[in-house]
C-alpha positions as CSV (number, residue, x, y, z in Angstrom):
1,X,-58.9,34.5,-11.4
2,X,-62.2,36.2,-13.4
3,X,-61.0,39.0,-15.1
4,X,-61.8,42.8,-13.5
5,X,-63.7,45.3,-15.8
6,X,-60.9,47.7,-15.7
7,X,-58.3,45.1,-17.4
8,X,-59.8,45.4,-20.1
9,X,-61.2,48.5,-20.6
10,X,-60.0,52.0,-22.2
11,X,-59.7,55.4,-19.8
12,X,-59.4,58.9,-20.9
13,X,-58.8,61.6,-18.9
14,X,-60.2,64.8,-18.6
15,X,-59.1,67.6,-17.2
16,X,-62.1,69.2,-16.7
17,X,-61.2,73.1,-16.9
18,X,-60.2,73.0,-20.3
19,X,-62.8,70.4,-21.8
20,X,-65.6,72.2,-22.2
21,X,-67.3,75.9,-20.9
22,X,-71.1,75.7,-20.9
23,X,-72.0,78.6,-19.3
24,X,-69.6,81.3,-21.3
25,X,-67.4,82.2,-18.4
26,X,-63.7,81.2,-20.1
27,X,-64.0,77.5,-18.1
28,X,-64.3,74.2,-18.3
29,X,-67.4,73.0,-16.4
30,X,-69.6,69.4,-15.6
31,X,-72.0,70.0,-17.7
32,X,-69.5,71.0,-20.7
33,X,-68.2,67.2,-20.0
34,X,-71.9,65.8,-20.3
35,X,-72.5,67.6,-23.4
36,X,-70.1,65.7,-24.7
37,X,-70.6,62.4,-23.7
38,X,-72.0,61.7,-27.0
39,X,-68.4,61.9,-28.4
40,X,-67.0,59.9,-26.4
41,X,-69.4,57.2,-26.7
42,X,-68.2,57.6,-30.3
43,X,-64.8,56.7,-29.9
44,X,-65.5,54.3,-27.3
45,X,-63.9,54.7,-24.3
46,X,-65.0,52.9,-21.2
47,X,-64.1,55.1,-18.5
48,X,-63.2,58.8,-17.5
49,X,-60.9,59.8,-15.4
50,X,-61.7,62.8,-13.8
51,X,-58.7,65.2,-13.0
52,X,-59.9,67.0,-9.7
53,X,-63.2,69.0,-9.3
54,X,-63.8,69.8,-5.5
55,X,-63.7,73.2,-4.2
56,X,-60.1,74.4,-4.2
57,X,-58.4,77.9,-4.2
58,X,-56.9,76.8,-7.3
59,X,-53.0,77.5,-6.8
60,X,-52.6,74.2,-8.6
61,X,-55.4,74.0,-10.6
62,X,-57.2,71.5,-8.0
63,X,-55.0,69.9,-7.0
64,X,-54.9,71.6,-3.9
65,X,-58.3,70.6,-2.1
66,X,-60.6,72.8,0.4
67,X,-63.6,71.0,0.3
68,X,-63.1,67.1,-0.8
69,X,-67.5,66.7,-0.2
70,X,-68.2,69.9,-2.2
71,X,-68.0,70.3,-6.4
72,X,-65.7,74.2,-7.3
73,X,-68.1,76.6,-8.0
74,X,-66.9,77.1,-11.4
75,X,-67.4,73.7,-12.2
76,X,-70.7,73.3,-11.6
77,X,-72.8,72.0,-8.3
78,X,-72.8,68.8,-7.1
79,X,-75.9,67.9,-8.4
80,X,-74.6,68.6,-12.1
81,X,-71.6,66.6,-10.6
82,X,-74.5,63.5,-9.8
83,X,-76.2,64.1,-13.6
84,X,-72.8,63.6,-15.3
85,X,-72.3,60.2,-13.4
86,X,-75.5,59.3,-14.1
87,X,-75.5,60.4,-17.9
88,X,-72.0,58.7,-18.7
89,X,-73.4,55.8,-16.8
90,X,-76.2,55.6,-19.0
91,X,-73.5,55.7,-22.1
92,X,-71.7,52.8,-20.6
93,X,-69.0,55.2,-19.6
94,X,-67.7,55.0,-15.5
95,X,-66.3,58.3,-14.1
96,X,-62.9,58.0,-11.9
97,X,-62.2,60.7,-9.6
98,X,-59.1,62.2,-8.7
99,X,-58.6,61.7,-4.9
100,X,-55.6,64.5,-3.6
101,X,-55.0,63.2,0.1
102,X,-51.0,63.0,0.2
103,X,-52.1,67.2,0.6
104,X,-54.7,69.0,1.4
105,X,-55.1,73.4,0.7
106,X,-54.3,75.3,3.4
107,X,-57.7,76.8,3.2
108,X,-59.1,73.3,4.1
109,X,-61.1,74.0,7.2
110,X,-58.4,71.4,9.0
111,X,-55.1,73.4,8.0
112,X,-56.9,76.6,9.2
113,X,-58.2,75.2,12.6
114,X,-54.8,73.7,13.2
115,X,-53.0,77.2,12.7
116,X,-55.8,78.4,15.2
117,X,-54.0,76.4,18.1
118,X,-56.8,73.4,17.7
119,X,-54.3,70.2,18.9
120,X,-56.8,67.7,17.3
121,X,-56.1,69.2,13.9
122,X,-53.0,70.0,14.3
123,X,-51.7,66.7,14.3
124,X,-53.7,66.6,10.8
125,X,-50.7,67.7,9.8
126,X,-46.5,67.8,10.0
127,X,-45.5,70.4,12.4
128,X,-42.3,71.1,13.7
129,X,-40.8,73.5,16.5
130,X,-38.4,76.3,15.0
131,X,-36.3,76.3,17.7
132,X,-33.1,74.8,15.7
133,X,-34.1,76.7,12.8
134,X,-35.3,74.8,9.7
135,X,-35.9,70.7,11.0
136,X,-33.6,69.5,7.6
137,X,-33.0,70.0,4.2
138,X,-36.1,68.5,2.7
139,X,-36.9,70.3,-0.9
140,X,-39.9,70.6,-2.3
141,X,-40.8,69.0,-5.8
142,X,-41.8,72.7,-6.7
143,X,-38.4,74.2,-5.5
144,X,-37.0,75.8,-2.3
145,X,-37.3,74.2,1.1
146,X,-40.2,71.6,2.4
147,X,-40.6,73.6,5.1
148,X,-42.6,76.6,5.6
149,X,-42.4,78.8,8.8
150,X,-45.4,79.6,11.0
151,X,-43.9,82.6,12.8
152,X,-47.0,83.3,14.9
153,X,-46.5,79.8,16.7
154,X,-42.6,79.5,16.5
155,X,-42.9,76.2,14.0
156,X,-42.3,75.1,10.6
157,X,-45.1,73.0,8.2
158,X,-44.0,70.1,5.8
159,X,-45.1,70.8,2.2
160,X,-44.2,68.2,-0.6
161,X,-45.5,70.2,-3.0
162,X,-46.5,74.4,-3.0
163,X,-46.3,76.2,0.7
164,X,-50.4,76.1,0.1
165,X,-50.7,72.1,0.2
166,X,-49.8,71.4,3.4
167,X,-49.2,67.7,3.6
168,X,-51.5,65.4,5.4
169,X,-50.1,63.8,8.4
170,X,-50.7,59.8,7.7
171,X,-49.1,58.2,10.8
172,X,-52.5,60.0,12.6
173,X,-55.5,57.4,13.0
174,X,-57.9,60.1,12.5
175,X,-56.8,61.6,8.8
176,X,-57.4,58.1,7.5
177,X,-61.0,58.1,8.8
178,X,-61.6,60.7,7.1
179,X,-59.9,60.1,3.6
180,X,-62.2,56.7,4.3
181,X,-65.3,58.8,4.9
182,X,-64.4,61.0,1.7
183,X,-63.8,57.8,-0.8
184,X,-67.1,56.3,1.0
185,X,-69.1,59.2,0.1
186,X,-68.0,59.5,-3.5
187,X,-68.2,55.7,-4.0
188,X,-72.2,56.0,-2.7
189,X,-72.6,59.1,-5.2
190,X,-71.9,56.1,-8.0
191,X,-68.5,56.9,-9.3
192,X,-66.2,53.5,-10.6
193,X,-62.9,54.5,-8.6
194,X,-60.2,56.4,-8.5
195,X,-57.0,57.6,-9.4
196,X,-55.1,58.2,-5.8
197,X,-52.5,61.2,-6.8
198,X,-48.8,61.1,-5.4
199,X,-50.1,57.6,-2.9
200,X,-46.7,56.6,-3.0
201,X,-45.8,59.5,-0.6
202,X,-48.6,58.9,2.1
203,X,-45.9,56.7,4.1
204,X,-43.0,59.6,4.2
205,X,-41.2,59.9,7.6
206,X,-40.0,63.5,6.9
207,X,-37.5,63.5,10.3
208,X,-35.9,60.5,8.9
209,X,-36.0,62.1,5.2
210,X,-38.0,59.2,4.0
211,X,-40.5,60.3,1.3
212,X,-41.8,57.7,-1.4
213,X,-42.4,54.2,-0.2
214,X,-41.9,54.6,3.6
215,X,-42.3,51.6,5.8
216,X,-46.0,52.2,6.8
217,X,-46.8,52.9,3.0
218,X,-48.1,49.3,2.4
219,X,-50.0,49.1,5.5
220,X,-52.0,52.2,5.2
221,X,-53.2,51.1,1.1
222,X,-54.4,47.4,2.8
223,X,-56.6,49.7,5.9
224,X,-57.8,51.7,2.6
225,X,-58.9,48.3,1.0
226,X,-60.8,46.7,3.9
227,X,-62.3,50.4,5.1
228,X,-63.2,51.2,1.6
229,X,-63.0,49.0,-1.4
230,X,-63.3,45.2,-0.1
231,X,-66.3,43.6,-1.7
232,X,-66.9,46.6,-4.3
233,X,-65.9,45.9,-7.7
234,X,-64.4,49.7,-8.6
235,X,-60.8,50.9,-9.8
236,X,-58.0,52.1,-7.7
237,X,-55.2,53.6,-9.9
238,X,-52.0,55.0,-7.9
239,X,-49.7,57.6,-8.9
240,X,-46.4,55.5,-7.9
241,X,-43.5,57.9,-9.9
242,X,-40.9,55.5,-7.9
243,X,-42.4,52.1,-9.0
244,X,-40.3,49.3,-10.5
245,X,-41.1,46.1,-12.1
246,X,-39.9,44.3,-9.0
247,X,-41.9,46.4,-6.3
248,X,-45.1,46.9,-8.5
249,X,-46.8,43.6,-7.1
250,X,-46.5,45.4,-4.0
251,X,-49.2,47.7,-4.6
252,X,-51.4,45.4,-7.5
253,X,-51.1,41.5,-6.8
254,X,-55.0,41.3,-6.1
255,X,-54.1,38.5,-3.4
256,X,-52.6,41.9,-1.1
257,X,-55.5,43.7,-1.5
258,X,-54.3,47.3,-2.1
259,X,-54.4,48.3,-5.6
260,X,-55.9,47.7,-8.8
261,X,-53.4,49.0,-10.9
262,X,-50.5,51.7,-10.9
263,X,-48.9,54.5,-12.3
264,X,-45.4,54.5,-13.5
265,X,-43.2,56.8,-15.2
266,X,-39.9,55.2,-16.1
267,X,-40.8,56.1,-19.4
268,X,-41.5,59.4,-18.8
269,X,-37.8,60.1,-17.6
270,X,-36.1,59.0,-20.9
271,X,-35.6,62.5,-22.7
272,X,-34.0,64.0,-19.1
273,X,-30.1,64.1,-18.0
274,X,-30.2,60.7,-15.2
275,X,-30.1,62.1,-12.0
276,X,-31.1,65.5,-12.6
277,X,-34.3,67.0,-13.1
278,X,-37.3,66.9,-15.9
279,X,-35.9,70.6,-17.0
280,X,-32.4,68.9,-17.8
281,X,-32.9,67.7,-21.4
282,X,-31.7,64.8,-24.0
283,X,-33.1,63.7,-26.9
284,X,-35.2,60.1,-26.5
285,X,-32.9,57.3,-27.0
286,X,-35.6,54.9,-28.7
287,X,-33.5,51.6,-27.9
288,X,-33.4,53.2,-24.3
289,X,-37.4,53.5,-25.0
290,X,-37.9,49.9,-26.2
291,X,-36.0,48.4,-23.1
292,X,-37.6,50.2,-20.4
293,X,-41.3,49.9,-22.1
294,X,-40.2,45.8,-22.8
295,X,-39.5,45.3,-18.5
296,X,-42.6,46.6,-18.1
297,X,-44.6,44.1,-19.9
298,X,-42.1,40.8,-19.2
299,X,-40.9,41.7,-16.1
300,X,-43.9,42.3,-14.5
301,X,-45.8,39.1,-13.0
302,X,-48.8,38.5,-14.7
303,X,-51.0,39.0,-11.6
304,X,-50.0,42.4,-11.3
305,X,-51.3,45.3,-13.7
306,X,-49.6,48.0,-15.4
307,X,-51.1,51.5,-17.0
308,X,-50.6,52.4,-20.2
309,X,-50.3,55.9,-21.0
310,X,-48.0,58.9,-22.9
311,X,-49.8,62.0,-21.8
312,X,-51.4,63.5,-19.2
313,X,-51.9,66.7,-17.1
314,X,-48.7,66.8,-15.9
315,X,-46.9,65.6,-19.0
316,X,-46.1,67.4,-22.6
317,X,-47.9,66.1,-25.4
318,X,-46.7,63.3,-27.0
319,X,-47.0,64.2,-30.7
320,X,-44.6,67.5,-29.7
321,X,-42.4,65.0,-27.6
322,X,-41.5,62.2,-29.3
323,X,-43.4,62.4,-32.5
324,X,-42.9,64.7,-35.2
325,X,-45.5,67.1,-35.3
326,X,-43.8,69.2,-38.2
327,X,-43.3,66.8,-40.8
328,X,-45.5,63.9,-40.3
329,X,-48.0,64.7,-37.8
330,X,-50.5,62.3,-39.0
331,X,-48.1,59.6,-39.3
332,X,-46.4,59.7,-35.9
333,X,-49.6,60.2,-34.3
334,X,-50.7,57.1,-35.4
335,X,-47.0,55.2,-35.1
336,X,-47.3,56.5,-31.2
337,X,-50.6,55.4,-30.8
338,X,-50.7,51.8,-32.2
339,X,-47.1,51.0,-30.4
340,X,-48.8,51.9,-27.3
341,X,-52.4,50.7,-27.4
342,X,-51.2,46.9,-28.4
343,X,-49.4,45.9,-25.5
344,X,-50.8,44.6,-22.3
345,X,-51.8,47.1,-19.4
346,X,-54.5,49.6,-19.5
347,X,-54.4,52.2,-21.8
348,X,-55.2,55.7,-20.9
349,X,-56.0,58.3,-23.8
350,X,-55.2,62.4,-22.3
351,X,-58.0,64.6,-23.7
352,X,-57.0,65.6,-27.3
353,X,-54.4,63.3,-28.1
354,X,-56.6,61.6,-30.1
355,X,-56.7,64.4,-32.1
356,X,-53.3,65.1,-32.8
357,X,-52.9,68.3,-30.2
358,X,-49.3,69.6,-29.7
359,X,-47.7,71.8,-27.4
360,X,-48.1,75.6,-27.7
361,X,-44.8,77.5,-27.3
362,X,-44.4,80.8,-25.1
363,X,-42.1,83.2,-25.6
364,X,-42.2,85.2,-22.2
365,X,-43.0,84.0,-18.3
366,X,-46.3,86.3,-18.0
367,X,-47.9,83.6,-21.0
368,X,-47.2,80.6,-17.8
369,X,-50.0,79.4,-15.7
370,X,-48.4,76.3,-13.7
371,X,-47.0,77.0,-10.4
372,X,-44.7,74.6,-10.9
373,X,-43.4,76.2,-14.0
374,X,-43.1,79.4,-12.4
375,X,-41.1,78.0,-9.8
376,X,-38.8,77.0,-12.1
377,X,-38.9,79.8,-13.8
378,X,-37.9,82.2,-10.9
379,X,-35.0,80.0,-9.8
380,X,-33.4,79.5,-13.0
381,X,-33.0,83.4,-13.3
382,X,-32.1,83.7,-10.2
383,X,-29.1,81.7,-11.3
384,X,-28.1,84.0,-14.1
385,X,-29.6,81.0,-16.6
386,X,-30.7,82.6,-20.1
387,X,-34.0,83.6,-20.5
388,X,-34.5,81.7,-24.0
389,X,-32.4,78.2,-22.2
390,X,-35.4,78.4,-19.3
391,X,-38.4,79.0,-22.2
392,X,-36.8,76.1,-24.3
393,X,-37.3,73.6,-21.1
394,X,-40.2,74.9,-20.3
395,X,-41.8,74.8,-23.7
396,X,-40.6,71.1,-24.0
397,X,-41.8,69.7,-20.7
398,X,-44.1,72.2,-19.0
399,X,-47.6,71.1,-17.7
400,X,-49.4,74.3,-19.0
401,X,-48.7,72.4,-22.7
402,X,-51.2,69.7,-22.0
403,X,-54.1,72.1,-20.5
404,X,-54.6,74.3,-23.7
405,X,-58.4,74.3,-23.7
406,X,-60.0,71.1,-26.2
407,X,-59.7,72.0,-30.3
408,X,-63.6,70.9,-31.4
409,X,-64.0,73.3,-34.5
410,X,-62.1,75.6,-36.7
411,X,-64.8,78.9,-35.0
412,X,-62.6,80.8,-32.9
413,X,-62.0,79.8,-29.6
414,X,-62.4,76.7,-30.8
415,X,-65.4,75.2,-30.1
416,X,-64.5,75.2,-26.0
417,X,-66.0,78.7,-24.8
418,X,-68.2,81.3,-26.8
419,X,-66.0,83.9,-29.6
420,X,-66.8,86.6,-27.3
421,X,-65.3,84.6,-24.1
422,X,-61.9,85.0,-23.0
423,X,-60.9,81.1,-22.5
424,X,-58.8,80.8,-18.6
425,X,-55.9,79.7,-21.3
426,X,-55.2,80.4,-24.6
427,X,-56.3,77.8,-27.3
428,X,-53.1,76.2,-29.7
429,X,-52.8,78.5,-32.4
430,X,-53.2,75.9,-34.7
431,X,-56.6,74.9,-33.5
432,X,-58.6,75.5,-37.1
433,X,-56.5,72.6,-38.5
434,X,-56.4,70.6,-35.5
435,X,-59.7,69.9,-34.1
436,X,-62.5,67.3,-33.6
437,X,-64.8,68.5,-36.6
438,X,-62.1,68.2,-38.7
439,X,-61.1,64.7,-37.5
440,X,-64.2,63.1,-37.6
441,X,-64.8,64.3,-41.2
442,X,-61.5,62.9,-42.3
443,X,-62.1,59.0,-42.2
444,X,-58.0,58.6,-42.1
445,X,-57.8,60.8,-39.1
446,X,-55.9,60.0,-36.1
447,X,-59.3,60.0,-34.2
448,X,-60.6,57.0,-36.1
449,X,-57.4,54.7,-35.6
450,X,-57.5,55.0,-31.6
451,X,-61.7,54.1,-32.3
452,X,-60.0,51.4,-34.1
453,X,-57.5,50.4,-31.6
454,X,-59.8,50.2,-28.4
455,X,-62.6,48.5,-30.9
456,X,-59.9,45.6,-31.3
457,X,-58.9,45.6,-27.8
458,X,-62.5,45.1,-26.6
459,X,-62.6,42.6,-29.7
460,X,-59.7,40.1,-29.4
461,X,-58.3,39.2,-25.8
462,X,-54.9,38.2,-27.2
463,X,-54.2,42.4,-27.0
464,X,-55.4,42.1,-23.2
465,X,-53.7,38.9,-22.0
466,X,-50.9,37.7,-24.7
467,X,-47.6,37.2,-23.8
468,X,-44.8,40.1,-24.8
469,X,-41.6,39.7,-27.0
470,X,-39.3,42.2,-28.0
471,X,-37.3,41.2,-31.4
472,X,-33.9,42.0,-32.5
473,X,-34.4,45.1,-35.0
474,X,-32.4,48.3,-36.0
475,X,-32.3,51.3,-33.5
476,X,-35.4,52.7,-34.5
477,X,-37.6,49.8,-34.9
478,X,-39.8,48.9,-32.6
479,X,-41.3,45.4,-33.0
480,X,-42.6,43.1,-31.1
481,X,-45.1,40.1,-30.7
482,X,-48.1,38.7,-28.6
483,X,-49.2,35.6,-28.4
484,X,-52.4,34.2,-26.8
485,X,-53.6,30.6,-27.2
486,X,-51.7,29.5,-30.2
487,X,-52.4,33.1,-32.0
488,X,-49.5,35.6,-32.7
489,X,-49.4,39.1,-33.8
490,X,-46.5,41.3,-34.6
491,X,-46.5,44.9,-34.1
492,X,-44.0,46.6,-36.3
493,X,-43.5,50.6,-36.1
494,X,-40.7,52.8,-37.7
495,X,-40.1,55.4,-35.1
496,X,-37.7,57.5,-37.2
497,X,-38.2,60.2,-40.2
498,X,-36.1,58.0,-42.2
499,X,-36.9,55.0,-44.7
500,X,-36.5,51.6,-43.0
501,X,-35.8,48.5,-44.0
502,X,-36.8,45.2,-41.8
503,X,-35.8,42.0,-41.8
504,X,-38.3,39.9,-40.0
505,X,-38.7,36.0,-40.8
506,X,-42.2,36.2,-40.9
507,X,-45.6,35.8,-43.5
508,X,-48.2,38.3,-42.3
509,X,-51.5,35.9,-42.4
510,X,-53.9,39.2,-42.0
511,X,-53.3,42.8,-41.7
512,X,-55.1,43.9,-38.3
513,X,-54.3,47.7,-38.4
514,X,-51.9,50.0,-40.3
515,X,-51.2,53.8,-40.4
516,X,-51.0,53.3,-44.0
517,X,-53.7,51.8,-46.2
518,X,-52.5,48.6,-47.7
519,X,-51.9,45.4,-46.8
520,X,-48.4,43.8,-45.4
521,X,-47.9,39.9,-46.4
522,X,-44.0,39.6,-47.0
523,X,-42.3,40.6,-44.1
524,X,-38.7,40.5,-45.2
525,X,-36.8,43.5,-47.2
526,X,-39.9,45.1,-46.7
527,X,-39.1,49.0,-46.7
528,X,-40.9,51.2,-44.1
529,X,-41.5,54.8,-44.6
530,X,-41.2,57.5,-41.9
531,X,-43.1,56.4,-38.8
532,X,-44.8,53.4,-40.6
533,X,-46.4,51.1,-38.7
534,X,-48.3,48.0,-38.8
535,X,-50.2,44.7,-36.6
536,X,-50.4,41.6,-38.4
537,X,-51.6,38.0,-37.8
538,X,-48.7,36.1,-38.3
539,X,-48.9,32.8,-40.7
């Protein structure tokens, strides 16, 4: 089968309101993202992903849509929407948007019409009679109950998510017309694809309590192919938090024509108590880290497709997480990146991660933005937990840590809004050592070795397509090989603070990339400093 564009290609997403302010008002806009274009072109990148930018009230930053066919005034208009795809385009850079149809706001036109009484757009959504009180015990992922009560009609709403995104009823003919009619009209604006948030949870049968993967799931992404995407060569990337190895083909063997590629986050679950929540925490086990990473690139069949990512909006950053951004921030940056960006999958870069950006700590709940933070917030106290326990949870897994507004200079506010602009979100207090002007002068930076990294992806196809083995190392080595057409590589990383010593029956032929600046030949007793890391051509 002829490789797709998107295999082979690097993504970095944006998340738009803390990118850039052109216009001095504290936000993120468009045009800030086509300013810097020139940047990104820089360190190579082939596509954007887009977090949301339609018209929104903004109770979760966007995520909760009004308007899918209209650009959020704050962002721009949608003819500054039309320039940026044009202008990345022009940069060989594709921009993926972030389609939000498990949910809609409940200032979308439809939610309001249906709480008018209108019966066609009623059944836009899940309603239920309150006759026998609340219909079950159905949470939402934001806390408290699923259902929210209508008392003017005498019925309950489903909501996965806030009581303001109302979820979209699926099972109705109509609401996939019209999620077909909004994909058509951004595909004829020119964008590459898109990243389809929560998709696993369009197929939920909330009277039976079924919520990720329901039995029309499957069904409804192959109508989306032949309404939408047969015969277009664009991206489809699906949020899929409940995907395994074994049920991935589902959604990405090409020859079922749903998906291009998904989301998983098994990974992402590996410094939480099993069976709990994200707020429960344990430290990262990194054998724990090596086997679940391993399925994911031998388990998987090869024609499925895998994303590769540590970060995002709704994750910490990874440098805070599992690096060590006290002692050897450069080092781990660097350990975390190369580990990540040489196995096979897609990687995806979050906006300042390739610059080393941490997590900002709080120290009181009026410093949150996230609704989903809040939430958590208000029901831990409720429960009598400590202040400091709920801030230490929060500080290590929150969502407002990844939207601190871009570090470009060491000026204050950074580079991303004016010095006499208030930004929507305080920058990282340690913004005039972390930033991009500082990066790109440094020709060590962190910013240079993920240039490197997608340079050699674009540049040897064994990193696309070679086969995956994990080798028998201590706890906190990480090593592996891939091998493509009689070629092999090792990739060798110390993910510990400590000096470690590997034992690995190998001659390095080449060095391909290190995080430190010399060369690695004999591969046996060789003695690996804190969060040393190398890929070699083996012998």
């Amino acid at each position: 089968m002829k490789p797709k564009w998107w295999q082979q290609s690097v993504f970095y997403q944006i998340y738009p309101r803390s990118f850039q302010d052109s216009n001095n008002d504290g936000i993120g806009d468009l045009n800030g993202i086509s300013a810097r274009l020139p940047y990104l072109a820089k360190l190579g990148i082939d596509a954007i992903w887009l977090s949301p930018v339609f018209a929104s009230p903004n109770v979760d930053n966007g995520y909760d849509v009004s308007d899918y066919c209209a650009i959020m005034p704050e962002f721009g208009t949608m003819t500054e929407m039309e320039n940026l795809i044009a202008a990345a385009k022009e940069v060989g850079i594709k921009i993926i948007i972030d389609l939000v149809v498990n949910h809609t706001s409940n200032e979308h036109p439809w939610f309001k019409k249906a709480l008018a009484g209108d019966m066609h757009y009623k059944n836009y959504y899940i309603f239920r009679s309150d006759k026998n009180g609340l219909p079950n015990d159905l949470n939402s992922f934001f806390g408290g109950s699923a259902w929210e009560h209508v008392p003017e009609t005498k019925e309950y709403y489903f909501h996965l998510f806030a009581k303001e995104q109302p979820d979209l009823n699926w099972e109705n003919p109509a609401v996939r017309k019209e999620v077909w009619q909004i994909m058509n009209f951004w595909l004829e604006k020119g964008v590459g694809g898109f990243r389809l948030d929560v998709i696993e949870l369009i197929g939920k049968i909330p009277d039976q309590k079924i919520i990720g993967d329901g039995p029309n799931l499957h069904p409804y992404l192959k109508e989306m192919y032949q309404e939408v995407l047969a015969g277009r060569d664009v991206v489809t990337i699906g949020e899929t938090g409940g995907v395994t190895p074994l049920t991935a083909p589902l959604y990405t063997d090409p020859k079922r024509k749903e998906l291009a590629m998904i989301f998983q986050f098994q990974h992402m679950a590996l410094d939480e108590v099993p069976k709990t929540s994200k707020w429960n925490l344990k430290p990262l086990a990194v054998p724990e880290l090596k086997t679940v990473l391993s399925r994911w690139q031998t388990e998987l069949p090869k024609e499925a497709w895998n994303s590769l990512f540590w970060s995002n909006h709704d994750q910490p950053r990874i440098l805070s997480r599992w690096g060590n951004a006290d002692g050897y921030p450069t080092e781990s940056s660097k350990m975390l990146a190369i580990l990540l960006h040489m196995m096979k999958g897609t990687p995806f870069i979050y906006q300042g991660e390739e610059l080393g950006m941490t997590n900002q700590k709080i120290t009181q709940v009026s410093q949150l933005d996230d609704i989903e933070s809040i939430h958590y917030y208000e029901a831990e106290k409720a429960k009598g937990t400590p202040v400091a326990t709920i801030l230490q949870a929060i500080n290590t897994k929150g969502r407002d840590n990844a939207r601190t507004p871009m570090q470009w200079n060491s000026n204050k506010n950074a580079g991303f809004t004016d010095e006499n602009v208030t930004p929507w979100y305080p920058i990282n207090s340690n913004f005039q050592a972390v930033n991009a002007d500082n990066r790109l002068a440094d020709d060590n930076s962190i910013f240079y070795t993920y240039q490197k990294l997608i340079q050699l992806r674009k540049k040897y196809p064994l990193i696309v397509w070679g086969d995956y083995q994990l080798l028998a190392t201590a706890e906190t080595i990480f090593a592996y090989t891939r091998s493509y057409k009689g070629e092999t590589w090792l990739i060798c990383a110390n993910f510990s603070d400590q000096k470690q010593t590997i034992s690995l029956p190998y001659h390095a032929k080449k060095t391909i990339i290190a995080n430190y600046a010399h060369e690695y030949h004999k591969l046996n007793g060789l003695t690996l400093r804190p969060y040393e890391t190398f890929v070699v051509a083996l012998g």
